[in-house]
C-alpha positions in Angstrom: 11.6 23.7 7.5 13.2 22.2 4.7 15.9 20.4 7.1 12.5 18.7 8.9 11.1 17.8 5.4 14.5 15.8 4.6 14.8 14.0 7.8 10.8 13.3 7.5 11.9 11.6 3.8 15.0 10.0 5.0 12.9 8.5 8.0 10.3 7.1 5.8 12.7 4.8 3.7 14.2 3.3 6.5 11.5 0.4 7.5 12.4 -0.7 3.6 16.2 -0.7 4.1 16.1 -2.5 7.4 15.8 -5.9 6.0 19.2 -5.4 3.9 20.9 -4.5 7.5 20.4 -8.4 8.6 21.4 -11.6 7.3 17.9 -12.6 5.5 17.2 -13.5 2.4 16.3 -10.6 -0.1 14.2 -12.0 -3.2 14.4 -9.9 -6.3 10.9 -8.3 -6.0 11.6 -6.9 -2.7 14.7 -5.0 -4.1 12.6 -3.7 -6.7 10.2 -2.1 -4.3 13.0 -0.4 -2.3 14.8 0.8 -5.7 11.5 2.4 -6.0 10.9 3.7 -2.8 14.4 5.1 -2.9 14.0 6.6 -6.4 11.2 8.2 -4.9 12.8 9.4 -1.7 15.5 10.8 -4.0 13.0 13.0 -5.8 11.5 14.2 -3.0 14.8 15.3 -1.5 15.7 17.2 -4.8 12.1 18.6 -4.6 12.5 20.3 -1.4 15.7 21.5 -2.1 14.4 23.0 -5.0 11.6 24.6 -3.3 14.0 25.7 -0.3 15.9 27.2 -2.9 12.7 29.1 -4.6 14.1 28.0 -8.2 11.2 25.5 -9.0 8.3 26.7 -10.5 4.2 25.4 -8.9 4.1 24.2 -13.2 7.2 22.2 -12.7 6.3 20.7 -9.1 3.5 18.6 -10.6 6.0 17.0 -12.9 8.2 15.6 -9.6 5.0 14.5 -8.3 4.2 12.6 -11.4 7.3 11.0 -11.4 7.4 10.1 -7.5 3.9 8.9 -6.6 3.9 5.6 -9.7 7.1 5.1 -8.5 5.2 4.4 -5.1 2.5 2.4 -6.7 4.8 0.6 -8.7 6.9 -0.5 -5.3 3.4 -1.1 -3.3 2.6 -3.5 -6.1 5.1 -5.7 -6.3 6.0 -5.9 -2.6 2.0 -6.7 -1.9 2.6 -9.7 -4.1 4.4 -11.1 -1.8 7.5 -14.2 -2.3 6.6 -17.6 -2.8 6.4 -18.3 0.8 4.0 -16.3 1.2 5.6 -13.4 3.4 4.8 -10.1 3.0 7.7 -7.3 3.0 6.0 -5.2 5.3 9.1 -2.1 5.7 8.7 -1.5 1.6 4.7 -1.3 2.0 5.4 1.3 5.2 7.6 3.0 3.2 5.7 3.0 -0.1 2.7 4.6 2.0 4.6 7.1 3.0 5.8 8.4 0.1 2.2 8.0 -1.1 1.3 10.8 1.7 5.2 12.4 1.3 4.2 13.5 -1.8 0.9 14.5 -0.9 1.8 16.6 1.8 4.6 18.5 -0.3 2.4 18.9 -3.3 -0.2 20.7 -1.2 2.6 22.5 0.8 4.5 24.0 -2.2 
């Protein structure tokens, strides 16, 4: 299960890396949402791990969550402002989302 979990978090921060694979321009606020999304990601992995391993308290669980979800917000916020052309990063927003519902979904879980 926890195997599924990872490759479930790992999937999820891929539509906001894809845009670094190619030869477009990256402005700053972009690469702020996907430090966040990958912050987040990171957590998550350490969280499942964690629970996998039955060392992490339901007390202490709240506390990754708490960490993760504004990390989530934070990168949905700036990549819904947008660049100055007007485009809209569309992977970090997917990916934001997701961990939104990630985090949901192991919160409950756990």
């Amino acid at each position: 299960m926890a195997a599924l979990l990872v490759a479930l978090v790992l999937a999820s921060v891929v539509p906001a890396l894809l845009p670094f694979l190619s030869k477009v321009h990256i402005w700053p606020g972009y690469r702020i949402s996907v430090i966040a999304c990958t912050l987040s990601a990171l957590l998550q992995i350490v969280f499942i791990v964690l629970v996998d391993r039955q060392s992490l308290l339901l007390s202490r669980s709240i506390r990754f969550a708490a960490v993760g979800v504004p990390c989530c917000i934070l990168a949905l916020f700036v990549a819904g402002r947008g660049n100055s052309r007007g485009n809209k990063p569309r992977g970090a927003i997917a990916s934001a989302s997701l961990g939104i519902a990630i985090w949901m979904i192991l919160v409950t879980l756990h």
